[in-house]
C-alpha positions in Angstrom: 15.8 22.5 -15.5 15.3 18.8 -16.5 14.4 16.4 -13.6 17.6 14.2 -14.1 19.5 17.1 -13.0 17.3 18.4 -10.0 17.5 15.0 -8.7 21.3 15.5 -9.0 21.5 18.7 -7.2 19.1 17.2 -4.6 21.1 14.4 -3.8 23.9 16.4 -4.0 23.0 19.0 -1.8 21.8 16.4 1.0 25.7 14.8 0.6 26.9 17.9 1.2 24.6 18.6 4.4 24.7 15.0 6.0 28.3 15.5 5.8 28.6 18.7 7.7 25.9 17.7 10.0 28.1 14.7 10.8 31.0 16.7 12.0 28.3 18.8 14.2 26.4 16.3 15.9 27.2 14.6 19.0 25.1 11.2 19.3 27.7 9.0 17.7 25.0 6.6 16.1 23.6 9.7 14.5 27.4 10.8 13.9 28.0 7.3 12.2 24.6 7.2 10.6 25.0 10.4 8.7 28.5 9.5 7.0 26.7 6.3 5.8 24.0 8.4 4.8 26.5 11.1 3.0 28.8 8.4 0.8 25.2 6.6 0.0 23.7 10.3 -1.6 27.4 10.1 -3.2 26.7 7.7 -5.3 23.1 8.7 -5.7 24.8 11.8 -7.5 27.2 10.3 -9.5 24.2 8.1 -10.8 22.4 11.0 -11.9 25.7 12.6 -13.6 26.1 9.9 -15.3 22.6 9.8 -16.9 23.2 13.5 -17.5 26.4 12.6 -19.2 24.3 9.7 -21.2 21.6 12.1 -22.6 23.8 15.2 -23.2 22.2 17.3 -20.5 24.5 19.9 -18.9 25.5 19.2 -15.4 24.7 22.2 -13.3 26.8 24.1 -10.9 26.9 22.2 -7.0 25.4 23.8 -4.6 26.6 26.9 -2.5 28.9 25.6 0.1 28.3 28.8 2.6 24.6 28.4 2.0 24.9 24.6 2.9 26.7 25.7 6.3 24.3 27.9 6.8 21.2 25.1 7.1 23.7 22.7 8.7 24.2 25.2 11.4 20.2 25.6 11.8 19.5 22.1 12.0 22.3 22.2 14.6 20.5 25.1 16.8 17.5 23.6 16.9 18.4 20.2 17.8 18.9 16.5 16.4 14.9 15.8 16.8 14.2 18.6 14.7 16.7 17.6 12.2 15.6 13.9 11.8 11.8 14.5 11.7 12.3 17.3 9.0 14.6 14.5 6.9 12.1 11.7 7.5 9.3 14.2 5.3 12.1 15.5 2.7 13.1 12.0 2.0 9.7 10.9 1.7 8.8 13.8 -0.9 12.2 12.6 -2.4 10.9 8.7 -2.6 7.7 9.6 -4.8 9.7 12.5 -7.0 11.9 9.2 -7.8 9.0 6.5 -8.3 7.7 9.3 -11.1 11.2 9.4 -12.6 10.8 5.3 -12.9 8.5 6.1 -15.8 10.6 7.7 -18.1 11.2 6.7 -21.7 14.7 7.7 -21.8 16.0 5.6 -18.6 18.0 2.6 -19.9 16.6 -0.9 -18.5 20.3 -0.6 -16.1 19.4 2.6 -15.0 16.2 1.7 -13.9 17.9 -1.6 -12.3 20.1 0.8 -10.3 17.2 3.7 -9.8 15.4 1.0 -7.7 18.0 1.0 -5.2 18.0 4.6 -5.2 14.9 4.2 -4.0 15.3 1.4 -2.1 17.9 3.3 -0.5 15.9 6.5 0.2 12.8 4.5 1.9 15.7 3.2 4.6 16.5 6.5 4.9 13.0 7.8 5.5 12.7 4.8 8.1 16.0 5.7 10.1 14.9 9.3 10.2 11.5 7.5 11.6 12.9 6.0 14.4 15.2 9.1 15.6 11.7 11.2 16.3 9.7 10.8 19.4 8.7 13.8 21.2 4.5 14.7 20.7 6.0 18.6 19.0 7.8 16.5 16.4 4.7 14.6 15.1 2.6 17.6 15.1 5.6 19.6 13.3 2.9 20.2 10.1 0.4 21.4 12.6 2.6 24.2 13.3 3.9 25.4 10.0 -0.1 25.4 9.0 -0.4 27.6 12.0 1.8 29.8 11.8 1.9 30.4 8.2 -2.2 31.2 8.2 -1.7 33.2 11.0 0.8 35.4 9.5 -0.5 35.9 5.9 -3.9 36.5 7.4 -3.3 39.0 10.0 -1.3 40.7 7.8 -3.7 41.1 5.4 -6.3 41.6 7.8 -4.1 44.8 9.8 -3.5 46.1 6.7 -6.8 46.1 5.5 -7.1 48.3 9.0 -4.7 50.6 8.5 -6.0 51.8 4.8 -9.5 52.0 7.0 -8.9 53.5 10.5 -4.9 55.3 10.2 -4.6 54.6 13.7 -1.9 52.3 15.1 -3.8 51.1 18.7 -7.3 50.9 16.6 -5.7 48.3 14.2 -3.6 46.9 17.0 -7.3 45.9 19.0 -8.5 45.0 15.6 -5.6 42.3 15.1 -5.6 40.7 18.6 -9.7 40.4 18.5 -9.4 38.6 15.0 -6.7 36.7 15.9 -7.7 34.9 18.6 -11.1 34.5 16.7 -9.0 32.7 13.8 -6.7 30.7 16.1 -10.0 29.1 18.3 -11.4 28.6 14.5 -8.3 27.2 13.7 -8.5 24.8 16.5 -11.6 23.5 16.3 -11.3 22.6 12.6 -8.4 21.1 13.2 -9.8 19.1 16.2 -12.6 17.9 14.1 -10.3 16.8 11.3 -7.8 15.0 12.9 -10.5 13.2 15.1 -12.9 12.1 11.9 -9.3 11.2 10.5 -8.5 9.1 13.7 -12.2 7.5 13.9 -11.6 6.3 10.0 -8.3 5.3 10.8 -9.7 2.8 13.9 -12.4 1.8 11.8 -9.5 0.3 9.1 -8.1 -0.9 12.0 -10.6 -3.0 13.6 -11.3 -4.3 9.4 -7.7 -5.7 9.7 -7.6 -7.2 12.7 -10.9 -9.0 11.9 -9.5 -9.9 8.1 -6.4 -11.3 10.3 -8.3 -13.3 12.6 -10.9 -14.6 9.5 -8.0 -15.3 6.8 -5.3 -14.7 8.5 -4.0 -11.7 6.4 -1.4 -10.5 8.8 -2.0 -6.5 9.8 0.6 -4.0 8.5 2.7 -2.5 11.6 0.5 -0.2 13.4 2.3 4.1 13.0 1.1 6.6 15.8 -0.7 9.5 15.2 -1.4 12.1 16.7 -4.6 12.5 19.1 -7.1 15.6 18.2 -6.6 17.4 20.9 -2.4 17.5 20.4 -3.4 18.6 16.5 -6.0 21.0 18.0 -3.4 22.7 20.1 -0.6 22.8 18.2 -2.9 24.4 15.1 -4.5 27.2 17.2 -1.8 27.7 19.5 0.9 28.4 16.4 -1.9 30.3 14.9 -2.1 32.6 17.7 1.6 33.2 17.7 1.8 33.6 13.9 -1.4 36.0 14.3 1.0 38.0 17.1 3.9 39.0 15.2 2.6 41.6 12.3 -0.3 42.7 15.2 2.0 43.6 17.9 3.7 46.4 16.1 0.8 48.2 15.8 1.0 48.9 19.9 4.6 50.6 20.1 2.7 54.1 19.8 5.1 54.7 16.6 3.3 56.8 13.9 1.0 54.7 11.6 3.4 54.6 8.8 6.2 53.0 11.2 4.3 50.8 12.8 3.1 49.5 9.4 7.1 49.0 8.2 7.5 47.0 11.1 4.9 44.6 10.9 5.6 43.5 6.9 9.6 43.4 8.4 8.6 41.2 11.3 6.4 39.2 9.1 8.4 38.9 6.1 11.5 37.3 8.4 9.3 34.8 10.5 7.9 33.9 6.9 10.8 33.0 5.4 12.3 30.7 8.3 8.8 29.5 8.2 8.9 28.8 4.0 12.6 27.6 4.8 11.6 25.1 7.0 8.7 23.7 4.7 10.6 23.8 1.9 12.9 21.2 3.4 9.9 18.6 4.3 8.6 18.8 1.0 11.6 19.1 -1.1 10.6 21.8 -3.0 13.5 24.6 -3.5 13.7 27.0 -0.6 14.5 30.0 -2.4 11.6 29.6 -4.7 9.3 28.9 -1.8 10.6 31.8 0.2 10.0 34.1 -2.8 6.2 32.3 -3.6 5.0 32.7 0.5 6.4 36.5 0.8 5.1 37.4 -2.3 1.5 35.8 -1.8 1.7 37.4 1.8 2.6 41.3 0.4 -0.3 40.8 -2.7 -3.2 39.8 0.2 -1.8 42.8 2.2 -2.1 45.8 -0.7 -5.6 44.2 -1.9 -6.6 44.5 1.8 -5.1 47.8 2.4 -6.6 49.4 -1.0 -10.1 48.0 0.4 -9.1 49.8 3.9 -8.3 53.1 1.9 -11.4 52.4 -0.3 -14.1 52.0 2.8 -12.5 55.0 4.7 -12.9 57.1 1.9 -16.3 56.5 0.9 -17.8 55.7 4.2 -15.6 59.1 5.5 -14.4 57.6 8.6 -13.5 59.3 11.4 -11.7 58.4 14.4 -11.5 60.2 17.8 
């Protein structure tokens, strides 16, 4: 598909959402906030359709309306918060797509004229989302898709890996818990480490401002708050650990092997692709495409694992009592 017209379906998607998200919501500045924001990805659309029109590029289908309902009714469930900080990363994905689009031969000197208040428009956006998002779970929101999603690809991997080797449900079950709590503490301390070698470079540029401000008097950009190493450490190990749970716990319902094994990749598989869902929308990238890319990564890890299970158990001639 050509950019011109994914940017079209973007923007005509998020028209379509803001607008059923307005009639859902009941802060009236959000309410209010979200028309403006529906009429404004309006005439983002009609920009691109026009450009489309221009070069002779077919205009593709809109969006499925029951499928829109569908994540209007999510981002409804699990609160305005939720909704704005997962907005605030899709329209900042959506502000660099558009500054790569700037560089286009075939963009007329107009278009490019009105594709800077596209983007104009889209960084006010981004800032309005900003300022809706407070709470310390919000900021740490990428913490906990890291989590999660590391925790569920590995564990699956890793129990199925255990299945091929041992064939015995409270064996791998033991197996799962042991490594996942392993990962999630490894998980945690990486994470701690990072964020607080991020946070002592970040201070360091800080203190070079405020002296640059004080010796020329450069005046220091607006200070944004991150997020301490400890909040990052938690939110990464704990989401780990509860990612980690889901294709382990199966494995203790005393179920025969081959059951318990179905149940794991079903519980995995569903939690995955909420979990691919929900990144997909702060990075803009197409759900359905990213839903299909993390399941399928997920199921390869799982057979290579579970071939090197069967593999080991053969050859070593494992036996359990």
């Amino acid at each position: 598909m050509d950019l011109i017209a994914s940017f079209y379906l973007d923007e005509l998607h998020d028209m379509m959402l803001y607008e059923k998200l307005s009639k859902l919501v009941k802060d009236k500045e959000a309410k209010e906030r979200l028309k403006e924001l529906s009429n404004v990805e309006r005439f983002h659309a009609e920009f691109f359709r026009k450009m489309m029109n221009r070069l002779s590029i077919q205009v593709p289908n809109p969006p499925n309306n029951f499928f829109i309902s569908l994540e209007a009714l999510f981002f409804y469930v699990f609160g305005l918060n939720l909704t704005m900080k997962l907005f605030e990363e899709r329209e900042s994905a959506t502000v660099v797509n558009y500054l790569k689009l700037y560089d286009d031969q075939r963009l007329t000197n107009e278009e490019k004229d009105t594709l800077k208040r596209v983007i104009k428009d889209e960084m006010e956006h981004e800032s309005f989302f900003r300022t809706k998002t407070e709470s310390a779970f919000l900021k740490n929101i990428r913490d906990i898709l890291l989590g999660i999603n590391d925790g569920l690809i590995e564990l699956l991997a890793a129990v199925s890996g255990f299945v091929g080797a041992y064939a015995v449900g409270f064996l791998v079950g033991i197996a799962g818990i042991v490594i996942g709590v392993s990962g999630s503490l490894s998980m945690a301390v990486g994470a701690y480490i990072s964020s607080k070698s991020e946070g002592e470079l970040n201070e360091n540029k800080r203190l070079r401002q405020l002296l640059m401000s004080r010796v020329f008097g450069i005046p220091q950009p607006d200070e944004k708050e991150e997020s301490t190493a400890k909040e990052s450490a938690f939110f990464v190990g704990f989401s780990y650990l509860v990612g980690a749970l889901i294709p382990t716990l199966p494995y203790f319902l005393s179920l025969s092997i081959r059951v318990d094994q179905v149940l794991s990749y079903i519980f995995t598989v569903i939690v995955l692709a909420l979990v691919a869902f929900v990144t997909s929308i702060t990075t803009g990238v197409d759900y359905k495409r990213k839903i299909l890319e993390m399941i399928g990564l997920a199921i390869a890890a799982s057979i290579v694992t579970f071939s090197l299970g069967v593999f080991i158990h053969y050859v070593l001639g494992l036996k359990v009592y």
